[in-house]
C-alpha positions as CSV (number, residue, x, y, z in Angstrom):
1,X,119.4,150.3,73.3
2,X,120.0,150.5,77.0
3,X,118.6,149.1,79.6
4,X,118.0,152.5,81.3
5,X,115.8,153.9,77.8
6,X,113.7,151.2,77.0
7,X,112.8,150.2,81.0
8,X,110.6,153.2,81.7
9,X,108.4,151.8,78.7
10,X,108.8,147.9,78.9
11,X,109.4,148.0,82.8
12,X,105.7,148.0,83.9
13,X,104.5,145.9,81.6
14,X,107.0,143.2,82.6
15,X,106.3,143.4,86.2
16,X,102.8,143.5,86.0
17,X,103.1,140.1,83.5
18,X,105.2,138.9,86.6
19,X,103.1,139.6,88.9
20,X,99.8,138.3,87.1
21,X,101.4,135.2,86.4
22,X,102.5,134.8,90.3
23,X,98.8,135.2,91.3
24,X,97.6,133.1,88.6
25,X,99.8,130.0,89.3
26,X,99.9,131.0,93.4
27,X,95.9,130.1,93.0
28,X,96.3,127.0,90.9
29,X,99.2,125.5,93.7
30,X,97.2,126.9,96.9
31,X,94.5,125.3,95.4
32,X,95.7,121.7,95.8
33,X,96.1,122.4,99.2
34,X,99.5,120.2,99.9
35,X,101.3,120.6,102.7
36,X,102.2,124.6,103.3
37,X,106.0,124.1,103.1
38,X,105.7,122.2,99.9
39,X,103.2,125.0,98.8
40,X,105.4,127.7,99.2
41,X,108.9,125.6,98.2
42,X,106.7,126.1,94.6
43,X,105.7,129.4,94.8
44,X,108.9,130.3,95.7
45,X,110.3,128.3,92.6
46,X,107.9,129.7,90.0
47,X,108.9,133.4,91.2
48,X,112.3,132.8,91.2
49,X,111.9,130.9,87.7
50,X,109.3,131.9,85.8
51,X,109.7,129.8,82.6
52,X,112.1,127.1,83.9
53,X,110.0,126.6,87.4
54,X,106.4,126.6,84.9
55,X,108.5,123.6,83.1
56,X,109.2,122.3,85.9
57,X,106.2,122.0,88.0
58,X,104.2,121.3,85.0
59,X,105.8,117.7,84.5
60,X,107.0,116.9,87.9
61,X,105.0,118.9,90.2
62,X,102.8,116.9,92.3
63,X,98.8,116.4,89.9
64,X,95.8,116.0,91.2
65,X,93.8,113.0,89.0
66,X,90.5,113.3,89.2
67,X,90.0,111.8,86.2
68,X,92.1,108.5,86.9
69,X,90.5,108.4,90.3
70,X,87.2,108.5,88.2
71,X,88.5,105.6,86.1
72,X,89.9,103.5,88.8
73,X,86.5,104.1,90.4
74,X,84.6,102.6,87.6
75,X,87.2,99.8,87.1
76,X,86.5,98.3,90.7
77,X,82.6,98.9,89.9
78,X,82.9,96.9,86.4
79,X,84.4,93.8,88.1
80,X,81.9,94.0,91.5
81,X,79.2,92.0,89.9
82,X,81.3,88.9,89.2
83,X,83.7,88.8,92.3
84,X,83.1,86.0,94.7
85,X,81.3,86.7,98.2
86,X,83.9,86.7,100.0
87,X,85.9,89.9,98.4
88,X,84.5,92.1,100.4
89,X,84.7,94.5,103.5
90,X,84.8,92.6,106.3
91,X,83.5,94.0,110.1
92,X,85.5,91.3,112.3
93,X,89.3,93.7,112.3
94,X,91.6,94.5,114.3
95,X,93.0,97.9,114.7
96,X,95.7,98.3,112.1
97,X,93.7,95.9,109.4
98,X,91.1,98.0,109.8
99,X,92.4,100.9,109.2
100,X,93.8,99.1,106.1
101,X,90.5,98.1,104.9
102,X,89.2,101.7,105.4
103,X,91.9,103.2,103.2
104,X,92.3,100.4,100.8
105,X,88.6,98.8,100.4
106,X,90.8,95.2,100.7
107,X,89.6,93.3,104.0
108,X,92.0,91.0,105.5
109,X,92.0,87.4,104.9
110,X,94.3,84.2,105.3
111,X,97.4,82.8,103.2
112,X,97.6,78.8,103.7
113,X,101.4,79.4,102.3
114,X,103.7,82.7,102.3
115,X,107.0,82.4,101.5
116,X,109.7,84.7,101.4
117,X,112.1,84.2,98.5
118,X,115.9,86.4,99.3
119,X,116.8,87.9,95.7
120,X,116.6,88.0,92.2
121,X,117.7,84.4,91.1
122,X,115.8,82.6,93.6
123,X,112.1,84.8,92.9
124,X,113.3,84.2,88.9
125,X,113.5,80.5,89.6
126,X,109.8,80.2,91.6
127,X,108.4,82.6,89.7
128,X,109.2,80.4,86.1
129,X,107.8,77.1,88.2
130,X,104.8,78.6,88.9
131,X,104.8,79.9,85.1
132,X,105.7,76.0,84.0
133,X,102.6,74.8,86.2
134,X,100.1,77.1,85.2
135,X,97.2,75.5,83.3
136,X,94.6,77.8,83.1
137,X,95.9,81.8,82.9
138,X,98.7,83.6,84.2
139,X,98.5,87.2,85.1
140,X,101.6,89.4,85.2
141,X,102.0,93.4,86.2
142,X,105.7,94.9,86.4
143,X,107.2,98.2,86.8
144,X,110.7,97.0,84.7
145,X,110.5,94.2,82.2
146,X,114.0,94.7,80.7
147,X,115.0,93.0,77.2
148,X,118.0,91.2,78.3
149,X,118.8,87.6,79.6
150,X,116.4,87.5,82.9
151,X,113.6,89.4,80.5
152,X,114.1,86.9,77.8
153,X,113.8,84.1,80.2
154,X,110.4,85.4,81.1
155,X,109.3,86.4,77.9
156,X,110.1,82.8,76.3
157,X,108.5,81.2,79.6
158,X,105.1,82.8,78.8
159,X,104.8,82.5,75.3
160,X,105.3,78.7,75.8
161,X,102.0,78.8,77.9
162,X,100.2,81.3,75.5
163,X,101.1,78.3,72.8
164,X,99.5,75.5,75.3
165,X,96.7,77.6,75.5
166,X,97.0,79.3,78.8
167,X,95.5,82.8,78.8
168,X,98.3,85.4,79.8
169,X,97.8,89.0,80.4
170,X,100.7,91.2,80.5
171,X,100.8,95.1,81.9
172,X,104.0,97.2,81.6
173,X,104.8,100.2,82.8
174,X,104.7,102.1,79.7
175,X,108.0,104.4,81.5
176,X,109.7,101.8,83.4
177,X,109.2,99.2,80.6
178,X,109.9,101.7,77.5
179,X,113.3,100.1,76.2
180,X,111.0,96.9,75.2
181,X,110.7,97.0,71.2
182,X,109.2,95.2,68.6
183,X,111.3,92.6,67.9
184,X,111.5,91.6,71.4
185,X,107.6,92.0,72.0
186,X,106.8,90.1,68.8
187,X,107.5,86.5,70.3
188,X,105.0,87.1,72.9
189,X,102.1,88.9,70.5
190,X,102.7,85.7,67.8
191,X,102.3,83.5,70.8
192,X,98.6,85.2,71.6
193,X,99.7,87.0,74.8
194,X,97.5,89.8,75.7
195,X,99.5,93.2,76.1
196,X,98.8,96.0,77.6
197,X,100.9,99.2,78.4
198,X,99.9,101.3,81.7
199,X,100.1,105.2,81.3
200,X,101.5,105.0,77.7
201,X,103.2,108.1,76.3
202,X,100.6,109.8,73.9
203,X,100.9,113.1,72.6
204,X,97.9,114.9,74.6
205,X,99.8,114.2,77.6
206,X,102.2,116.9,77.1
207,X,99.5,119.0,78.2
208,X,98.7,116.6,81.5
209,X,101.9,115.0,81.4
210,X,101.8,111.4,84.1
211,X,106.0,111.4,84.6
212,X,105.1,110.6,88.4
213,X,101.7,108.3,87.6
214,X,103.6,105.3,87.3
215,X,102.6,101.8,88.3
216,X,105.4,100.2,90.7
217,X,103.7,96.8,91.4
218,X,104.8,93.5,90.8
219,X,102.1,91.0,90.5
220,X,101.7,87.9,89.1
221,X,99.0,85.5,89.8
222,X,99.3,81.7,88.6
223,X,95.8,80.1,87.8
224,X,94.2,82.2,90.8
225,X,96.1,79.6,93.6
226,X,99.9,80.8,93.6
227,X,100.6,84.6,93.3
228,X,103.9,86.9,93.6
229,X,104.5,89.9,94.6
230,X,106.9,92.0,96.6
231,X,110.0,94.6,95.4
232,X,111.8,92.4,92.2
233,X,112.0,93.5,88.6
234,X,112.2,91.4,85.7
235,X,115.9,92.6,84.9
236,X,119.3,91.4,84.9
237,X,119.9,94.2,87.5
238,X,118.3,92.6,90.1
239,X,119.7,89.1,89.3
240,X,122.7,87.9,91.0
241,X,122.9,84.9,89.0
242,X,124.0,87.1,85.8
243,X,124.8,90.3,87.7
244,X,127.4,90.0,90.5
245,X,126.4,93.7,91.4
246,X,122.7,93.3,91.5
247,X,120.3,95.2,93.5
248,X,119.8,92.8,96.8
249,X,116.1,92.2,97.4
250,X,112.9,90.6,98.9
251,X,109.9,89.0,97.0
252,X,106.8,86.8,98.3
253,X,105.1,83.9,97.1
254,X,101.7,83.2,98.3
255,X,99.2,81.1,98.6
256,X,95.3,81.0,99.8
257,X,92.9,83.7,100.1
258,X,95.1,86.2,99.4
259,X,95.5,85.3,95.7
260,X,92.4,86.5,95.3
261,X,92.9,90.0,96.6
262,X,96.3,90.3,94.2
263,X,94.0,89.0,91.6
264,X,91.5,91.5,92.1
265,X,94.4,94.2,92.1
266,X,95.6,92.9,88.7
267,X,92.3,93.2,87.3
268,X,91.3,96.5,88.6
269,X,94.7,97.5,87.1
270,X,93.8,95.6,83.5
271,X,90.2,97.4,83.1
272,X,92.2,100.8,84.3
273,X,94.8,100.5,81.3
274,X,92.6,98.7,78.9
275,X,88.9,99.4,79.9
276,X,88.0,95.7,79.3
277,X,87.1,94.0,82.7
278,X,88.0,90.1,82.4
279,X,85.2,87.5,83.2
280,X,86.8,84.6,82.1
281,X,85.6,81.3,84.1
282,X,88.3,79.9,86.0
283,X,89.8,83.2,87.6
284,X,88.5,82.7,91.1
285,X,89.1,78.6,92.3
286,X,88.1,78.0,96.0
287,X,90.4,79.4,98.2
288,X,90.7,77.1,101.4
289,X,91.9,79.3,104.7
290,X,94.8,79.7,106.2
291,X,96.7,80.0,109.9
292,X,98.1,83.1,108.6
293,X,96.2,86.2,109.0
294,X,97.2,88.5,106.0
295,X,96.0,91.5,103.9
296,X,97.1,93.5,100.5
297,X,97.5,96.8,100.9
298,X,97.0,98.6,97.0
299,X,97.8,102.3,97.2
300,X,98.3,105.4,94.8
301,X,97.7,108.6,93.7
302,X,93.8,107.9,93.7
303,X,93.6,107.6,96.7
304,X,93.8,110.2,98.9
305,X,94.3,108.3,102.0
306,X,97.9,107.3,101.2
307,X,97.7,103.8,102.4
308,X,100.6,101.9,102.8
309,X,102.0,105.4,104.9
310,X,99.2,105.2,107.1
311,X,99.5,101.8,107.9
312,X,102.9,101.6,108.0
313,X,102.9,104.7,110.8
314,X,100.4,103.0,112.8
315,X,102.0,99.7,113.3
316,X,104.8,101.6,114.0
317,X,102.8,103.3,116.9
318,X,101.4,99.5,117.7
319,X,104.6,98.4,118.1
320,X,105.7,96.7,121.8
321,X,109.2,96.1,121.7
322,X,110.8,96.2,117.6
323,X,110.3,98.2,114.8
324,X,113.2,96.9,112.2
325,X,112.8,99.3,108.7
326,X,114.7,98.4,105.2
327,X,114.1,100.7,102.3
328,X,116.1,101.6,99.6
329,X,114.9,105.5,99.2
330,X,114.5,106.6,102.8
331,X,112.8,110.0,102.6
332,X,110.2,110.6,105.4
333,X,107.5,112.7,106.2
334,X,106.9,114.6,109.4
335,X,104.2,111.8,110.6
336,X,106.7,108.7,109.8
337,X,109.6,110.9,111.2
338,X,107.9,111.2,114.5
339,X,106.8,107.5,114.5
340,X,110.2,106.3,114.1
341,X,111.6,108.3,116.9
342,X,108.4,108.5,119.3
343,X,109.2,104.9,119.4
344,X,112.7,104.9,119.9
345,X,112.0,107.2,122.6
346,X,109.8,104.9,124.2
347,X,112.5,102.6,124.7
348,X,112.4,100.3,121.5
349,X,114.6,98.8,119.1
350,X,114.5,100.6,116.3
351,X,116.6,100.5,113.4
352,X,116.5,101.8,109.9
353,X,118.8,99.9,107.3
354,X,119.0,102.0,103.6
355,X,122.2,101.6,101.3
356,X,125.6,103.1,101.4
357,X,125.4,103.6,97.5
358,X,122.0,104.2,95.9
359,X,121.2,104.2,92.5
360,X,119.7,107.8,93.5
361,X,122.3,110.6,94.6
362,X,120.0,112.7,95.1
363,X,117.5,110.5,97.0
364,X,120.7,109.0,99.0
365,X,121.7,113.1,100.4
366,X,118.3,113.5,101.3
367,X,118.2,110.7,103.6
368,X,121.3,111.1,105.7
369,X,119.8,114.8,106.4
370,X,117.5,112.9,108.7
371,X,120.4,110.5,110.3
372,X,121.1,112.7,112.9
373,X,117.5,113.6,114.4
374,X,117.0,109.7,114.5
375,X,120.0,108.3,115.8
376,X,119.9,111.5,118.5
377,X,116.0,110.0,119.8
378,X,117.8,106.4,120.0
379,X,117.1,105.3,115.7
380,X,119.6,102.9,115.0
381,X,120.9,103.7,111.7
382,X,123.1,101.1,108.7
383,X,124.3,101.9,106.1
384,X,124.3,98.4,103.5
385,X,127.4,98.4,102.0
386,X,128.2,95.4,99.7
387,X,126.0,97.0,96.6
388,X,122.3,98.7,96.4
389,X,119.7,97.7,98.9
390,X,116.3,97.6,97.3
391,X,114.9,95.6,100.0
392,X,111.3,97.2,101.2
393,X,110.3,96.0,104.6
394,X,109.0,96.3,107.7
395,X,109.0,94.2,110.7
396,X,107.2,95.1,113.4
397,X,107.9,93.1,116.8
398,X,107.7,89.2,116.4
399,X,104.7,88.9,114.5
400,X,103.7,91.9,112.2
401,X,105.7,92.2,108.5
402,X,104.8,94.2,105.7
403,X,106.7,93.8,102.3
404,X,106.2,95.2,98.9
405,X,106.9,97.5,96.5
406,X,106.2,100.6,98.4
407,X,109.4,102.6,99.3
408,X,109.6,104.8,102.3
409,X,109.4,108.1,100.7
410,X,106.9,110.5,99.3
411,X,106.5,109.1,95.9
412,X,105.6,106.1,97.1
413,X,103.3,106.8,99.4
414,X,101.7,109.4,97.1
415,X,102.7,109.4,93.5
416,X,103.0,105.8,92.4
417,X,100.7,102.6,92.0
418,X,102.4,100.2,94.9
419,X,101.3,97.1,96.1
420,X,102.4,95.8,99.6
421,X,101.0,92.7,101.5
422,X,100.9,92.9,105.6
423,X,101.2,89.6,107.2
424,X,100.4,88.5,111.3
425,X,102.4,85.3,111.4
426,X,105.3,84.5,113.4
427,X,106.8,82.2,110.8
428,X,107.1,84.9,108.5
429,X,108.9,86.8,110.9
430,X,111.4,84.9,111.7
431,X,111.9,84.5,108.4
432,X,111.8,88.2,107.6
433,X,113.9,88.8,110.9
434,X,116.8,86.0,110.0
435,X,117.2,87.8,106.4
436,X,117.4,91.4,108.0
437,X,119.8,90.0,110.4
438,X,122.1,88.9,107.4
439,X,121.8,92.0,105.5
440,X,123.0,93.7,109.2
441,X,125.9,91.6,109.0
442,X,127.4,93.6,105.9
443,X,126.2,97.4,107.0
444,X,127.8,100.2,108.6
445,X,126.1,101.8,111.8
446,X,126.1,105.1,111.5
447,X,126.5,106.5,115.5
448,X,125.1,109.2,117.1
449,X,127.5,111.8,117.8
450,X,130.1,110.6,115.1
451,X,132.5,113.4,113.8
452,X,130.6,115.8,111.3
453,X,130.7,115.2,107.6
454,X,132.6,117.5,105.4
455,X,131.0,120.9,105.1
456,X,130.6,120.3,101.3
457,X,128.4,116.9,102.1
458,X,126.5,118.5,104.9
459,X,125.4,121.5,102.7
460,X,124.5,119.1,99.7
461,X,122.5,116.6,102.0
462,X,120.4,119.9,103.0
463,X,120.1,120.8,99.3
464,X,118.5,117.6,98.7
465,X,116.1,117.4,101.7
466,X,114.4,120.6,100.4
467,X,113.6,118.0,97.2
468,X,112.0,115.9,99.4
469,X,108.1,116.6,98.7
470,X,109.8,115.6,94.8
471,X,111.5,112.4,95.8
């Protein structure tokens, strides 16, 4: 039959199904109130689409979680009554800590020790002697816990202590972790390690599906006295020692009070994923203080207050004479945007360093949209060139650092779990500063004013930069 003999029939009833299910989903969207260009990037979507674009926002669209805010809510409150005096608010802060304590509930405290270990192999090799020394529990969270040499290494390191006796606790990513099976698992299980899977897939989650929930931390905390965290996976792909090509990157070990506030973040994320809050004796030894002034910065999706992007904006604002940025996925709001360049504006040194190559094409095209509206207000741009850059960094003149998992991007800052530590110490610093120095040495400056891109590349780094309330 042709179109022109069954339309005067069909046609109304299709267009009126259109339009009902625009106003239907156009409520549901406006509802969440998001930013308006986001809002109507959607709507704009779901008309043009109307099965594929449903599909679409329905598993990667951005979700409000009440309910997992409810449950992170109630995790804190189970622990409150056996946390030490000391793990709480505190009203003695400065300007940027406390805003970080307002948005985070985490007051700042001291670290006796922090120390900032350059890349996989050398965070692998502290991270097993701090497993070796452990005598009472260890406490590990990661985003990727692959099953190949690096994982095994780790795998065989903690079933050793589950076998002397230590108590370990283990939380995967249940997306970032998924290639772990059985067979590989079983050594650990046998050994009496506790497992736990964050977000696992389960079949009444294809009506709420948690793609973009995902837990990006890396913690582990030794015996409550040495902890790690910072941007390093447990995979061969961020280990140079067995990977020549292997993601360069930045960890932290630590020591002093701040154990305690990574320990508390481990176990808030434990009685999240397993609704058992741990009480064991032992998890809180006296934490002597420290020269270093220092603060953990937990943020996520339930939160509203997006934490590590509002403290990372307003130490940029803080900052005097330096604002020196690494990030693998570089994909900023308007706030961050106008941070970056308000202070280059102002006269300071400010330089953004992202890689040449990402493991992201998509991600990587969005970011050099923005390259020329910094480097026009003064941004120093570099492009790392020797393999991917999954360094996440930022120093802030000579004594203000904050490293982590966070990236700078939008699903850091507001659809993942990430964990980031700010620390006011020279020492650090320097330390961070020397390292950012070196990774300089081996990037490309992209200048202001440099001939235009092919028209191809230009038109496909737009493309990508309407993505970027996705990425």
């Amino acid at each position: 039959m042709a179109l022109s003999e069954w339309w005067p029939e069909l046609g109304p009833w299709l267009v009126g199904t259109w339009v009902l299910y625009l106003a239907v989903l156009a409520g549901w969207i406006v509802l969440q109130k998001r930013e308006p260009i986001a809002t109507l990037s959607w709507l704009l979507s779901l008309a043009a689409l109307p099965v594929l674009g449903l599909l679409i926002y329905h598993f990667f669209g951005p979700q409000r979680i009440v309910r997992q805010r409810r449950r992170r809510s109630l995790a804190r409150r189970g622990l409150q009554s056996a946390l030490p005096a000391d793990l709480h608010p505190s009203e003695d802060c400065a300007t940027v800590a406390r805003l970080a304590q307002a948005a985070t509930g985490y007051a700042p405290c001291t670290a006796t020790d922090a120390r900032l270990l350059v890349g996989g192999q050398a965070t692998l090799d502290a991270l097993l002697e701090a497993i070796a020394a452990a005598r009472h529990h260890l406490h590990v969270e990661y985003y990727i816990f692959e099953p190949d040499r690096t994982g095994t290494r780790v795998r065989d390191a903690l079933a050793a202590k589950a076998r002397e006796g230590v108590r370990v606790r283990l939380l995967l990513d249940a997306l970032g972790s998924g290639r772990l099976g059985r067979a590989f698992l079983a050594p650990l299980l046998e050994a009496g390690v506790e497992l736990a899977w964050f977000h696992p897939a389960r079949l009444r989650w294809l009506w709420r599906p948690r793609i973009n929930l995902r837990n990006h931390r890396k913690i582990v905390v030794a015996d409550g006295r040495v902890a790690f965290t910072g941007g390093i996976n447990v995979t061969d792909d961020e280990n140079e020692a067995v990977n020549p090509r292997a993601f360069h990157d930045l960890h932290l070990r630590l020591e002093g009070e701040i154990v305690r506030w990574l320990q508390l973040a481990f176990l808030e994320d434990w009685h999240y994923a397993t609704g058992v809050a741990p009480r064991d004796d032992g998890l809180w030894p006296p934490a002597p203080p420290g020269r270093m002034v220092a603060q953990a910065l937990p943020a996520g999706p339930d939160s509203p207050w997006e934490p590590v992007h509002r403290v990372k904006v307003e130490a940029i604002h803080q900052a005097n004479h330096r604002v020196w940025l690494v990030t693998p996925y570089f994909v900023p709001g308007e706030a961050a945007r106008m941070a970056l360049t308000s202070a280059a504006l102002r006269g300071l040194d400010v330089r953004v360093v992202v890689p040449a190559r990402s493991d992201s094409r998509v991600v990587s095209a969005a970011a050099r949209s923005y390259f020329d509206e910094l480097t026009a207000a003064g941004v120093r741009v570099f492009e790392y060139q020797p393999r991917m850059l999954h360094s996440k960094a930022l120093l802030v003149d000579d004594d203000t650092c904050i490293i982590g998992s966070a990236n700078f991007d939008h699903r850091s800052f507001r659809l993942n779990f990430e964990l980031s530590v700010l620390l006011h110490d020279a020492g650090v610093a320097a330390g961070l500063e020397a390292e950012l120095q070196a990774t300089l040495a081996h990037c490309r400056e992209v200048r202001a004013g440099s001939p235009p891109a092919p028209f191809l590349r230009r038109l496909g780094d737009a493309s990508a930069r309407l993505l970027s309330p996705l990425l």
